[in-house]
PyMOL commands that place a pseudoatom at each C-alpha (Angstrom):
pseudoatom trace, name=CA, resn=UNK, resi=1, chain=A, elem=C, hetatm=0, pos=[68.059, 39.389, 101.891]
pseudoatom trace, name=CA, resn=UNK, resi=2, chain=A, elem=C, hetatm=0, pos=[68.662, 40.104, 105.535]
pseudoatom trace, name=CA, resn=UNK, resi=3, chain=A, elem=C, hetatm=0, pos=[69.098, 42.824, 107.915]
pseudoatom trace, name=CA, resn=UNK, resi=4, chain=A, elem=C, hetatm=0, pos=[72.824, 42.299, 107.414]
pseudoatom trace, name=CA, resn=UNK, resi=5, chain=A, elem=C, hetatm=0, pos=[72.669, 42.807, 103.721]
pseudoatom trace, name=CA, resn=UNK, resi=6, chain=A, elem=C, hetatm=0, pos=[70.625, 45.799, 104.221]
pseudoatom trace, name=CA, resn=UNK, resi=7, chain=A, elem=C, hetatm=0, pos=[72.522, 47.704, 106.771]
pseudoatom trace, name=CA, resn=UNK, resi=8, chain=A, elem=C, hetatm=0, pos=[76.084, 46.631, 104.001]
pseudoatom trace, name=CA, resn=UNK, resi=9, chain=A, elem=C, hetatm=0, pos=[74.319, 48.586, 101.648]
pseudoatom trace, name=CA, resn=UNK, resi=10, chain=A, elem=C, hetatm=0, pos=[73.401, 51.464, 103.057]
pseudoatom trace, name=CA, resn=UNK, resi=11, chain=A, elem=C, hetatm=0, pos=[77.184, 51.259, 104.314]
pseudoatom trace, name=CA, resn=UNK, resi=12, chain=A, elem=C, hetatm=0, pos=[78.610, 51.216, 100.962]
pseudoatom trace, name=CA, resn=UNK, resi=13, chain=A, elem=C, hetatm=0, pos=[76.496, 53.549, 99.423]
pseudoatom trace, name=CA, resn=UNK, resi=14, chain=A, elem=C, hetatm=0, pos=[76.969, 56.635, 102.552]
pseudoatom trace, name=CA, resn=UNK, resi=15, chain=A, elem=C, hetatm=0, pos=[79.941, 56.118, 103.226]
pseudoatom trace, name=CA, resn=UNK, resi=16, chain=A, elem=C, hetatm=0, pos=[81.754, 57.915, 99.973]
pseudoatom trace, name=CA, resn=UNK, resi=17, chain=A, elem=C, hetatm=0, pos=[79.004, 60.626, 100.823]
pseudoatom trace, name=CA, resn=UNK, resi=18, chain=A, elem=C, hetatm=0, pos=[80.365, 61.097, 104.794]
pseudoatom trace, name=CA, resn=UNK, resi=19, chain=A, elem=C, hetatm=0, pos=[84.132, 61.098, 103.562]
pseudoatom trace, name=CA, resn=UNK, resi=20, chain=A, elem=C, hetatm=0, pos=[83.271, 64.023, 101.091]
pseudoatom trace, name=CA, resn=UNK, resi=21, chain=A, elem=C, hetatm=0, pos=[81.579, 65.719, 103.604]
pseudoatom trace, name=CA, resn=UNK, resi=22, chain=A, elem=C, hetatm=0, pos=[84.241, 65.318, 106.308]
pseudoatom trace, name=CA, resn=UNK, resi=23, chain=A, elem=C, hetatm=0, pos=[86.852, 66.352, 103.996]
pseudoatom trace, name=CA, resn=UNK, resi=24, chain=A, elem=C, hetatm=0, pos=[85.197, 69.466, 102.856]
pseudoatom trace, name=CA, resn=UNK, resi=25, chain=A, elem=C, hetatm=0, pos=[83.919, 70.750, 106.084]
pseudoatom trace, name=CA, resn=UNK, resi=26, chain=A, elem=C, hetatm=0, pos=[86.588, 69.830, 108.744]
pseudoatom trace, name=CA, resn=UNK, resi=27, chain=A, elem=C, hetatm=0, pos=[88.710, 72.862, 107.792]
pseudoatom trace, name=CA, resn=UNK, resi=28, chain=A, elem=C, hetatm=0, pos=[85.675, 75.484, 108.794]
pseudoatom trace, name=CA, resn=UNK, resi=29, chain=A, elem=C, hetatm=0, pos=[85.096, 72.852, 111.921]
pseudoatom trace, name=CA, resn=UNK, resi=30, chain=A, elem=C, hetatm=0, pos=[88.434, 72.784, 112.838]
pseudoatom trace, name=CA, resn=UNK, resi=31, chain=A, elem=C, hetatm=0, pos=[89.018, 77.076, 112.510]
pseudoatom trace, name=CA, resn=UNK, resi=32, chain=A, elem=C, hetatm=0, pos=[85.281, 77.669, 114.548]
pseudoatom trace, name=CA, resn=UNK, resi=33, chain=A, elem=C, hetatm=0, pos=[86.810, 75.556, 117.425]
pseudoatom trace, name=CA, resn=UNK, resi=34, chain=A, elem=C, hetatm=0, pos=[89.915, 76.727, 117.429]
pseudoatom trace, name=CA, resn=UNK, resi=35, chain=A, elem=C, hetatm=0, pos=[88.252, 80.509, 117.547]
pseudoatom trace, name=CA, resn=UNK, resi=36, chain=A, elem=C, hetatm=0, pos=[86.518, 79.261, 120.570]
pseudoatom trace, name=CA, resn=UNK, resi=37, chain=A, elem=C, hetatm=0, pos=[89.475, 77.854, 122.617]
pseudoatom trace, name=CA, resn=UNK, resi=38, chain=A, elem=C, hetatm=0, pos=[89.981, 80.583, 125.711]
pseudoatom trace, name=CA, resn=UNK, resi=39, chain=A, elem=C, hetatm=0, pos=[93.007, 81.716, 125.098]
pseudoatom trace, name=CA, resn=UNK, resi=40, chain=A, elem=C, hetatm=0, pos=[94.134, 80.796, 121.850]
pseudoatom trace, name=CA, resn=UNK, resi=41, chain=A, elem=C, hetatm=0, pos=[92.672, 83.551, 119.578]
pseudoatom trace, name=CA, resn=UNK, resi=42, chain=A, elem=C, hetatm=0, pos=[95.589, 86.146, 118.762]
pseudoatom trace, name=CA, resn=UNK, resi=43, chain=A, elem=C, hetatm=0, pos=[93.900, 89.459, 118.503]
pseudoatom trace, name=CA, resn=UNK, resi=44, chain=A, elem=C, hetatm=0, pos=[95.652, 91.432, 115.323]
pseudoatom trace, name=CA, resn=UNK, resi=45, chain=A, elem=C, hetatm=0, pos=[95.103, 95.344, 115.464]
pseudoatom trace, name=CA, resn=UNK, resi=46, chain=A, elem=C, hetatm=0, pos=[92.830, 97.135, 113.639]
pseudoatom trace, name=CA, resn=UNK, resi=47, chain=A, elem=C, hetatm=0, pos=[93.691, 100.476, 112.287]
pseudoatom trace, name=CA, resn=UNK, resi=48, chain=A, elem=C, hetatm=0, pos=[91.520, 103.173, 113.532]
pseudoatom trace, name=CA, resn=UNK, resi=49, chain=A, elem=C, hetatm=0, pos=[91.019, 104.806, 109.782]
pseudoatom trace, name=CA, resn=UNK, resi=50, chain=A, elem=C, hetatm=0, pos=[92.189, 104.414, 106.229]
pseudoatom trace, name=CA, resn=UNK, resi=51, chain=A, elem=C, hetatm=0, pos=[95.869, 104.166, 105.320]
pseudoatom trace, name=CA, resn=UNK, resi=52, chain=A, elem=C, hetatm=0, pos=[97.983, 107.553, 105.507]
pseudoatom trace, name=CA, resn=UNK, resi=53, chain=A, elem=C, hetatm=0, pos=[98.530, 107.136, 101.670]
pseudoatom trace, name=CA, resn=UNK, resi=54, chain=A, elem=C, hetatm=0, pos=[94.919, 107.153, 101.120]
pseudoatom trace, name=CA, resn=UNK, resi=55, chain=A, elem=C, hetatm=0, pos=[94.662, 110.568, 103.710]
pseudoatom trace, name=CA, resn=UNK, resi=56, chain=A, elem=C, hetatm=0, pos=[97.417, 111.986, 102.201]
pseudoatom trace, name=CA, resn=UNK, resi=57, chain=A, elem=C, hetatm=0, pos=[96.320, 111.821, 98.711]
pseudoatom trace, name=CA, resn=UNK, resi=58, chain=A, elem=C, hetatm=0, pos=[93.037, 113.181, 99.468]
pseudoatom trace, name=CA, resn=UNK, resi=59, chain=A, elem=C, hetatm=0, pos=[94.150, 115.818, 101.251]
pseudoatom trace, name=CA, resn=UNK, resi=60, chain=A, elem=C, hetatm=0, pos=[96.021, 116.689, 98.265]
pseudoatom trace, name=CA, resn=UNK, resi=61, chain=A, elem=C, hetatm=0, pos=[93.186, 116.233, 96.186]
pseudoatom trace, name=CA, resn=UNK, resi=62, chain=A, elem=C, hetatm=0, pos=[90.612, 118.142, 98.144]
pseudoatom trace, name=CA, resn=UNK, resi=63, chain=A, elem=C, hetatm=0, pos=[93.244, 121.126, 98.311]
pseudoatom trace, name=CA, resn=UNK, resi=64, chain=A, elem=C, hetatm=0, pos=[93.837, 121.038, 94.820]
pseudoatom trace, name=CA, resn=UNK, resi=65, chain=A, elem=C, hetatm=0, pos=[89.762, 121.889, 94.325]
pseudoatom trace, name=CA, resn=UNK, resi=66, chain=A, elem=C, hetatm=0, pos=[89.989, 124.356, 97.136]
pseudoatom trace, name=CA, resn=UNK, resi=67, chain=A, elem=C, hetatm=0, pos=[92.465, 125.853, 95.357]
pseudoatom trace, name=CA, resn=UNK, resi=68, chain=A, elem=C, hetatm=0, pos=[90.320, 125.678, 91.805]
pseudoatom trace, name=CA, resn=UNK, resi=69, chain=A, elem=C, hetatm=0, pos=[87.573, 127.035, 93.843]
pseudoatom trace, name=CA, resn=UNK, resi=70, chain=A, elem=C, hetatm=0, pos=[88.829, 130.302, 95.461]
pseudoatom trace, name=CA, resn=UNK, resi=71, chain=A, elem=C, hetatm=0, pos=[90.332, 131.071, 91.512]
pseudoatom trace, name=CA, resn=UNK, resi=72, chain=A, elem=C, hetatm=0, pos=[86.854, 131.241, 90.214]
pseudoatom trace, name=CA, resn=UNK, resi=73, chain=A, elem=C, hetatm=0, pos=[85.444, 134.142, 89.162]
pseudoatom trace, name=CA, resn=UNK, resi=74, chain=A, elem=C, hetatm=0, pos=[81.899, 133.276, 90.038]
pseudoatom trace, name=CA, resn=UNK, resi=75, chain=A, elem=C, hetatm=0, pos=[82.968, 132.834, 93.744]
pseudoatom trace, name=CA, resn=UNK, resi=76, chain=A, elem=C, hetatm=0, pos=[79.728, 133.812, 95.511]
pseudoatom trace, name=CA, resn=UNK, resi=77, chain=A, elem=C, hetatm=0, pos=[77.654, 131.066, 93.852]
pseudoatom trace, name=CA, resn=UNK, resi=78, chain=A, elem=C, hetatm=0, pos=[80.266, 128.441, 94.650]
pseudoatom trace, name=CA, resn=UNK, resi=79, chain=A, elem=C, hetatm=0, pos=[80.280, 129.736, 98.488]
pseudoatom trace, name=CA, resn=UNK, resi=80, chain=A, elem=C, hetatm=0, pos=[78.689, 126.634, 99.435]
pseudoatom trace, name=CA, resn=UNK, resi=81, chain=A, elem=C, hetatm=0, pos=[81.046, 124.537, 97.512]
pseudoatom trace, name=CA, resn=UNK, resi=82, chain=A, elem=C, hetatm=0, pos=[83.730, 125.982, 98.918]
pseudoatom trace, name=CA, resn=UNK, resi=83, chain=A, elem=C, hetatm=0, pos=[82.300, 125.747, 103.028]
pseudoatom trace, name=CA, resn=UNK, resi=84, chain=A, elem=C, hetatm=0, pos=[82.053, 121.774, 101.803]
pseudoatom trace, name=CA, resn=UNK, resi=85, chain=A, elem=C, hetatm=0, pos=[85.289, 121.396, 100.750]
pseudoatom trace, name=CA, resn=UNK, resi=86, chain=A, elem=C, hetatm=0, pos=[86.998, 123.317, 103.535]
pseudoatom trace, name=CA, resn=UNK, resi=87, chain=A, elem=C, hetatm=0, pos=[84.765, 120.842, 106.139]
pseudoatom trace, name=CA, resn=UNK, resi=88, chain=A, elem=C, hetatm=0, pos=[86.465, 117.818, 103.941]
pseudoatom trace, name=CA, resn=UNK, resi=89, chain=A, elem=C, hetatm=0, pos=[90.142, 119.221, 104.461]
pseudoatom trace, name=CA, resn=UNK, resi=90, chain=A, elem=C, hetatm=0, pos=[89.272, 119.328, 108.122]
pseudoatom trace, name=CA, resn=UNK, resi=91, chain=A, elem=C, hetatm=0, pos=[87.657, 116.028, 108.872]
pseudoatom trace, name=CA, resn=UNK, resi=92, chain=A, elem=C, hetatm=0, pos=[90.949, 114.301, 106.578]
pseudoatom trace, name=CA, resn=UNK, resi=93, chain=A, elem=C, hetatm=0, pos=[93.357, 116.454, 108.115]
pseudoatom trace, name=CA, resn=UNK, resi=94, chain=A, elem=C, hetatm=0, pos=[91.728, 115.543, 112.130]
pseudoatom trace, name=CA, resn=UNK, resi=95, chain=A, elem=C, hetatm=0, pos=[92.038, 111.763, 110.529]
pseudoatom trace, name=CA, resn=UNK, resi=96, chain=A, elem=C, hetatm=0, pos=[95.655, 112.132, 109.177]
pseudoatom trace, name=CA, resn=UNK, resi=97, chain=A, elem=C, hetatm=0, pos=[97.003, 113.773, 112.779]
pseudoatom trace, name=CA, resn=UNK, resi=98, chain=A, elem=C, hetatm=0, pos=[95.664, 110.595, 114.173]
pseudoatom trace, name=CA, resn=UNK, resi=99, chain=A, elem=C, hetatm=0, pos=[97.398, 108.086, 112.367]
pseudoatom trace, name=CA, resn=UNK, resi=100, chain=A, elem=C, hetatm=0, pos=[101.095, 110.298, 112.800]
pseudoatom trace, name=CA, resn=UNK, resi=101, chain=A, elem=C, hetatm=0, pos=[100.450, 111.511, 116.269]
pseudoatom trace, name=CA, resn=UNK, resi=102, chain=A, elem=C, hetatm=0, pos=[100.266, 115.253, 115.606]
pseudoatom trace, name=CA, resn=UNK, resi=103, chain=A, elem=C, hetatm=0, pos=[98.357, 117.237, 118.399]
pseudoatom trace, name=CA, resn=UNK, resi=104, chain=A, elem=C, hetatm=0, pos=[95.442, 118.821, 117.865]
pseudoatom trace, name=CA, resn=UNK, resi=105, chain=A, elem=C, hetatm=0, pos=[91.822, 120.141, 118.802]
pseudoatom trace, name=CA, resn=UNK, resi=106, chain=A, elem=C, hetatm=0, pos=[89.061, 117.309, 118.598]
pseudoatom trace, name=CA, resn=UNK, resi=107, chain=A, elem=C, hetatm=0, pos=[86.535, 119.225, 117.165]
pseudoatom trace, name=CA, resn=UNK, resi=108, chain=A, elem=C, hetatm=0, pos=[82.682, 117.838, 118.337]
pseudoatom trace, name=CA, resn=UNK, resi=109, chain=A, elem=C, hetatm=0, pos=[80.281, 116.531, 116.256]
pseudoatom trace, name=CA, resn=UNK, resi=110, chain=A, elem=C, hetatm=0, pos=[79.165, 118.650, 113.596]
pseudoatom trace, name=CA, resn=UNK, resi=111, chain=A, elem=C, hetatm=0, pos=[81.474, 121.254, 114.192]
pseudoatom trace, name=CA, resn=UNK, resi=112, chain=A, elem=C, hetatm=0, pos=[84.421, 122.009, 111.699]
pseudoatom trace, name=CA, resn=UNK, resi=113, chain=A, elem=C, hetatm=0, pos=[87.570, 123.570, 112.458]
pseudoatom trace, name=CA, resn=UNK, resi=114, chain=A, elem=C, hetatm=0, pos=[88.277, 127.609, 112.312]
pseudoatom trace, name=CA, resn=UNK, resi=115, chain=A, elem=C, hetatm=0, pos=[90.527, 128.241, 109.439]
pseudoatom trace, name=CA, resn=UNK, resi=116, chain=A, elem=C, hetatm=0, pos=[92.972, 129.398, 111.760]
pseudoatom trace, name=CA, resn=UNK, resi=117, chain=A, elem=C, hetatm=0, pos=[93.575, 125.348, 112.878]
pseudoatom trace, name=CA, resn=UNK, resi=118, chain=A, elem=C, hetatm=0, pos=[92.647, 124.283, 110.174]
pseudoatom trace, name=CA, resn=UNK, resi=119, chain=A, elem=C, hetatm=0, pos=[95.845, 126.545, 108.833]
pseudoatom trace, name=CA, resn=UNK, resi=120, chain=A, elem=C, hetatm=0, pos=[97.960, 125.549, 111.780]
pseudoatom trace, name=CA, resn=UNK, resi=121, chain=A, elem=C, hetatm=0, pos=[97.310, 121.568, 111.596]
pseudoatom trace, name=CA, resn=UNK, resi=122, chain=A, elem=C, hetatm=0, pos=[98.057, 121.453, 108.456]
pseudoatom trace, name=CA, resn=UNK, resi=123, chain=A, elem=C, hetatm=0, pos=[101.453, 123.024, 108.706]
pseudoatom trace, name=CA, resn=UNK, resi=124, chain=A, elem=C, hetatm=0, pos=[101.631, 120.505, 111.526]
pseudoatom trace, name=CA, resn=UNK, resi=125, chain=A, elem=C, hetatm=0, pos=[101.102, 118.140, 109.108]
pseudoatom trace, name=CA, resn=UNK, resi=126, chain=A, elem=C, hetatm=0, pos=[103.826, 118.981, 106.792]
pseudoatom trace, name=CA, resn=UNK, resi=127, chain=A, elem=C, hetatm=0, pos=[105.991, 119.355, 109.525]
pseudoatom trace, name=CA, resn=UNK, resi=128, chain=A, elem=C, hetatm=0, pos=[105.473, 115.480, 110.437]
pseudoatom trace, name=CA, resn=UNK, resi=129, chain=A, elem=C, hetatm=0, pos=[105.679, 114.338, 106.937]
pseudoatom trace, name=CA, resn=UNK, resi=130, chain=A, elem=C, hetatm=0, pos=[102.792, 114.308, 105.277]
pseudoatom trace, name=CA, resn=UNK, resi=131, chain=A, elem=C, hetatm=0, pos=[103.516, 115.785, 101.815]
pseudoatom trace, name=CA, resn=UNK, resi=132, chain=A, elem=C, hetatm=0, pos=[100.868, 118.751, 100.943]
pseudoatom trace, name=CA, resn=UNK, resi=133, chain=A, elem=C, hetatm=0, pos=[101.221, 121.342, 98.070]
pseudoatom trace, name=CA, resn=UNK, resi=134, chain=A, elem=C, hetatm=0, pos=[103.300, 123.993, 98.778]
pseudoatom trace, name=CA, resn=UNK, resi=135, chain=A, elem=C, hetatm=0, pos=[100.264, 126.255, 97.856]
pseudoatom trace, name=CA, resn=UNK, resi=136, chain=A, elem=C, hetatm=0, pos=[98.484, 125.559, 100.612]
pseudoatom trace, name=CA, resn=UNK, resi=137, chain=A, elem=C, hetatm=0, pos=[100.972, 126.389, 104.003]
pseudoatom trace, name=CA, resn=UNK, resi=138, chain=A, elem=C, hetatm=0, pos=[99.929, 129.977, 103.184]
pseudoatom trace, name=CA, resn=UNK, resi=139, chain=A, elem=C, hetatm=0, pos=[96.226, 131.664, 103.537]
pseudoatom trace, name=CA, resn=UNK, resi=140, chain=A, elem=C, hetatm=0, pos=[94.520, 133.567, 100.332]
pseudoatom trace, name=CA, resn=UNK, resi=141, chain=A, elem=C, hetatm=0, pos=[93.811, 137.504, 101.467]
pseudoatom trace, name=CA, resn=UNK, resi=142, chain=A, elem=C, hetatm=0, pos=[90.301, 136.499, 102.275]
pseudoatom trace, name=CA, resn=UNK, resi=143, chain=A, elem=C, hetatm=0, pos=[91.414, 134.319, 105.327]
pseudoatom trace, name=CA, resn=UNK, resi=144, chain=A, elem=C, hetatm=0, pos=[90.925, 130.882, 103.030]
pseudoatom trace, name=CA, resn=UNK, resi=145, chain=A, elem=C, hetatm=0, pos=[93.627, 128.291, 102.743]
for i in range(1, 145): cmd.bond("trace and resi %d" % i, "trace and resi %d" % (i + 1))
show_as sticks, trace
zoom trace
């Protein structure tokens, strides 16, 4: 057996091995250069949050307990509860007037809104077309939504 023979064989037998591996791998080969091309790469836009859907329906949903909350009859041990929830109306509501344009205050890290913008963005919010229980345009005696 020769040299000749020897390099046949090891022709035959890789060969089946390279095609499988060319096949299966120029797809991710040919999408990591084509990434790489200046120029070629379309940026898509990202949305800056979730979907209005998703805000919407948790803003419904959050008011809804707010609403559950400031009915209850042991209101001074749910005090807390109730500070948490109103913070969650405000950062979904700040999120929501992003995504449909509405004006309002940025409020800085770790700081919530006053219920008096809190109020006010939210009937901004309506206004735009976000649909939000009736029950909550108005504010409860004790200053709450």
């Amino acid at each position: 057996m020769s040299l000749l023979d020897v390099g046949k064989l090891a022709l035959i037998t890789v060969t089946p091995t390279l095609i499988g591996a060319v096949v299966i791998y120029s797809p991710r080969w040919w999408a990591a250069v084509s990434q790489s091309w200046p120029g070629r790469r379309a940026e898509q836009p990202q949305p800056l949050g979730p979907p209005i859907e998703q805000l919407a329906a948790d803003l419904r949903r959050l008011l809804r307990l707010h609403e559950e909350l400031t009915r209850s009859a042991h209101i001074a041990m749910l005090a807390q509860r109730l500070w948490a929830v109103e913070a969650a109306i405000g950062a979904r509501a700040v999120e929501a007037a992003r995504a449909l344009d509405v004006p309002h205050r940025e409020p800085e890290q770790l700081e919530i809104l006053t219920r008096a913008e809190l109020s006010r963005l939210l009937h901004d919010l309506c206004r735009a077309g976000l649909a939000l229980p009736a029950l909550t345009a108005p504010f409860n005696k004790d200053g709450r939504l």
